[in-house]
C-alpha positions in Angstrom: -120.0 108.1 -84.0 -118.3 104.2 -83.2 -115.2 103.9 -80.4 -115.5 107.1 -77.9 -115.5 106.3 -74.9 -118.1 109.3 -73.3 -121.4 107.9 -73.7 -122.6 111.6 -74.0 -123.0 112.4 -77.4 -122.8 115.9 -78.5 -125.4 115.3 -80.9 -127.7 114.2 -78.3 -127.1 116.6 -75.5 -130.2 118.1 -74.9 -130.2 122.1 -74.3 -131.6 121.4 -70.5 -128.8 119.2 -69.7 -126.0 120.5 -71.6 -123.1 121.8 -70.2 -120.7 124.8 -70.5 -118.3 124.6 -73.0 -114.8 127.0 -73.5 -113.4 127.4 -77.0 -109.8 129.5 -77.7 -108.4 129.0 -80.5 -105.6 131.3 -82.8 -105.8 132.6 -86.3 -108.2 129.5 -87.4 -110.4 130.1 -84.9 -110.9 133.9 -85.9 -111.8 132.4 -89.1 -114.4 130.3 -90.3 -113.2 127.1 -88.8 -114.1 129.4 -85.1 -117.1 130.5 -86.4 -118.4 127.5 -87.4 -117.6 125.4 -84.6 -118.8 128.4 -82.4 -122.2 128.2 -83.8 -122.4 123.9 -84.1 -121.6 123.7 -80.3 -124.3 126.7 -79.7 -127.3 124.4 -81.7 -126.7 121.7 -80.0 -127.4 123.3 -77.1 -124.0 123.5 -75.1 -123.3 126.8 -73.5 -120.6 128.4 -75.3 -117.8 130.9 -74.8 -115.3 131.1 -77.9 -112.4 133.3 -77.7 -109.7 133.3 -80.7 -106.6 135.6 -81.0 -104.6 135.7 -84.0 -101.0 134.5 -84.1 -101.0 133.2 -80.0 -99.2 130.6 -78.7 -99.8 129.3 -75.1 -97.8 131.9 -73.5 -100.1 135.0 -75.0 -103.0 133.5 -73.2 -101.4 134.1 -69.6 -99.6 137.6 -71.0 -102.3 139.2 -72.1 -100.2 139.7 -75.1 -101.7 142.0 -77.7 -103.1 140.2 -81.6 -102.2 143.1 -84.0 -104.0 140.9 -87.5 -107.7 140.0 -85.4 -109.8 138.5 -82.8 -113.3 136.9 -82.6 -114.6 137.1 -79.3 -118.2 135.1 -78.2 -119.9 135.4 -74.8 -121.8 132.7 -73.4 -124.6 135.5 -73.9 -123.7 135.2 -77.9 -122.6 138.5 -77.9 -120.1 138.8 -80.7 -116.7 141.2 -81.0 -114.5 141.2 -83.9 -111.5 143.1 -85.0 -107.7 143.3 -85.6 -106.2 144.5 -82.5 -106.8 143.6 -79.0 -105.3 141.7 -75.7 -105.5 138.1 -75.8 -107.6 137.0 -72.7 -105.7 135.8 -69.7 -106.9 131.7 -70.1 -107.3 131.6 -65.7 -109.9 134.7 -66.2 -112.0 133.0 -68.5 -111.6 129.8 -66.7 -113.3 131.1 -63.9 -115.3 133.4 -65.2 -117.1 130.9 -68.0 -116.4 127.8 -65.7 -116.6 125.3 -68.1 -117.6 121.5 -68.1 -114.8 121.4 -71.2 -112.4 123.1 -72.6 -111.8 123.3 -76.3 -107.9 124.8 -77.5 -106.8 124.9 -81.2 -103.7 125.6 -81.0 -100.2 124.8 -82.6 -99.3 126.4 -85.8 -97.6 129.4 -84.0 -95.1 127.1 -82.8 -93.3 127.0 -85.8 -90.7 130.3 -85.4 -90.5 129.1 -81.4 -86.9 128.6 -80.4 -87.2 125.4 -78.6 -89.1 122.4 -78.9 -89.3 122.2 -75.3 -90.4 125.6 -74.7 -93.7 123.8 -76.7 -94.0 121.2 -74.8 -93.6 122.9 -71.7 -96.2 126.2 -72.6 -99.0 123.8 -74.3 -98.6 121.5 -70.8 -98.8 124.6 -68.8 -102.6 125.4 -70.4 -103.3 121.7 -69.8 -102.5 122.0 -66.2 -104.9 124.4 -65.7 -107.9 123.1 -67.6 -107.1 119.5 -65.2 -106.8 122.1 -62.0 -110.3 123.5 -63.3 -111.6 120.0 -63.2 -112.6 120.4 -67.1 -112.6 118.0 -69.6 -109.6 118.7 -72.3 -110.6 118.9 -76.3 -107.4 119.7 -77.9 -107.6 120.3 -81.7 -104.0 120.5 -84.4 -103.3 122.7 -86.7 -104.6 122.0 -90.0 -102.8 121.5 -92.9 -100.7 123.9 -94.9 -99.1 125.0 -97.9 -96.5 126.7 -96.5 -93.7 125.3 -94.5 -95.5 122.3 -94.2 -92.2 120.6 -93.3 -93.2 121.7 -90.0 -96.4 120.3 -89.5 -95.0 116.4 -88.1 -92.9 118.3 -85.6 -95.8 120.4 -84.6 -98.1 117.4 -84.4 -95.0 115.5 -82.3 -94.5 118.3 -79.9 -99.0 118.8 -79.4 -99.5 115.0 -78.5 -96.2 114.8 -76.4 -97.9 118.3 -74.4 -101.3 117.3 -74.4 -102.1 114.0 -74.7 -101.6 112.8 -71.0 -105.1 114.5 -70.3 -106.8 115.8 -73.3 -108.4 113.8 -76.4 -106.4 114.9 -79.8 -108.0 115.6 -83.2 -106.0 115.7 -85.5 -106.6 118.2 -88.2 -104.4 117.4 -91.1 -106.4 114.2 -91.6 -109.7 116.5 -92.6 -107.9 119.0 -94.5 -106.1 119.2 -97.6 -105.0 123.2 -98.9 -105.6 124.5 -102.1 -102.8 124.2 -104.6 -103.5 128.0 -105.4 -104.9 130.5 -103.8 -105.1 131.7 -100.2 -101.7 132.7 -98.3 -101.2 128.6 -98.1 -102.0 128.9 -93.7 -105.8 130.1 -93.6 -108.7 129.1 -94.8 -110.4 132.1 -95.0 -110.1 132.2 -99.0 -112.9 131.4 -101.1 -111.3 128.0 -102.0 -110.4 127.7 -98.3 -113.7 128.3 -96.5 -115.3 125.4 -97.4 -112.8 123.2 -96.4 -112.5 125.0 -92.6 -116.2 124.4 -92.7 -116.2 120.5 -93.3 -113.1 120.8 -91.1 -115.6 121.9 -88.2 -118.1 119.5 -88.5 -115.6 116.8 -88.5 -114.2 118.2 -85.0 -118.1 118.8 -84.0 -118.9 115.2 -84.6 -115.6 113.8 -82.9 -116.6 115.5 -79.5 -118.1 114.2 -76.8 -119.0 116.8 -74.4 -120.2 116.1 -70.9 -123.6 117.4 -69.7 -122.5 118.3 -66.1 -118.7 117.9 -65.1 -119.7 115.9 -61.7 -121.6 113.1 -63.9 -118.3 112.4 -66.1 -115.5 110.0 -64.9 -112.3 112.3 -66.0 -110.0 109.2 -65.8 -112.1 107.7 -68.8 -111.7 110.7 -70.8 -107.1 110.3 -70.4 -107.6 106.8 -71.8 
């Protein structure tokens, strides 16, 4: 773990000192890429709330809007809820509710079928704003790469650092992941040819983090650069 700029590690935060970390995420997070990550961030000892709705964008996360194809829901109590259809949470409820030291978002390949590539910009900046406002450090993770319409994925990547990178670290998933040539329905990894990958694609992100032990003792400016 060479060239972050945190001295925090995640793999050193002790349980005592670690802080409170808020993961949402959208279809890959209700799979095993969410799962995994969920339970990495819990044994090293950071207090975790992961929240994933299928197919959101941005926007569904201040809507409420309901995910008709599933959800994977984790307290900071490690409570777990799974299923197909519910509301996506409202992102400012959970804010203040889990009041995270960081913030964790993988999102990006809904943005695909959106109309605009400002309307992107502008909705990813728009959950940015209010992880800054919550004085949270900002995590944001790609979409992963694809097998269909994977013409899309540059713009997608384009539009995510343009929205996000004036405050939040990037990781860029399509450097960890490769799809299967067969198999799968070529976007999630949930297949048995794809789980594997999400998995390794999970510890990569796990090992890229720095998370802060306690939001007053980190120096946000250093964490923009």
């Amino acid at each position: 773990m060479k060239g972050f700029i945190v001295s925090i590690c995640l793999a050193l935060a002790a349980p005592a000192s670690a802080g409170t970390v808020l993961f949402v995420g959208d279809s890959h997070s209700v799979g095993p890429f969410g799962s995994t990550l969920d339970g990495l961030l819990r044994a090293a000892g950071h207090n975790t709330a992961t929240y994933a709705s299928c197919g959101s964008i941005a926007q569904w996360w201040v809507t409420a809007k309901p995910t008709t194809c599933g959800y994977y829901f984790r307290g900071l109590d490690g409570a777990e809820e799974k299923g197909l259809k519910a509301p996506t949470p409202v992102f400012a409820d959970l804010l203040a509710a889990v009041k995270p030291d960081a913030v964790i978002v993988e999102l990006g390949a809904n943005y695909g079928g959106n109309p605009s590539d400002d309307f992107a910009v502008a909705d990813m900046a728009a959950m940015v704003e209010k992880i800054k406002a919550a004085g949270a450090a900002c995590y944001w993770v790609t979409k992963p790469d694809s097998r269909k319409s994977p013409e899309q994925t540059p713009r997608i990547l384009a539009l995510t650092a343009k929205a996000v990178g004036g405050y939040c670290r990037i990781f860029d998933s399509t450097k960890v992941t490769a799809y299967p040539a067969e198999g799968g329905d070529g976007i999630h990894y949930s297949s048995a040819a794809g789980r594997p990958i999400a998995e390794a694609w999970a510890k990569a992100v796990s090992a890229w983090l720095e998370l802060p032990a306690k939001a007053a003792g980190v120096d946000r400016e250093l964490l923009t650069r």
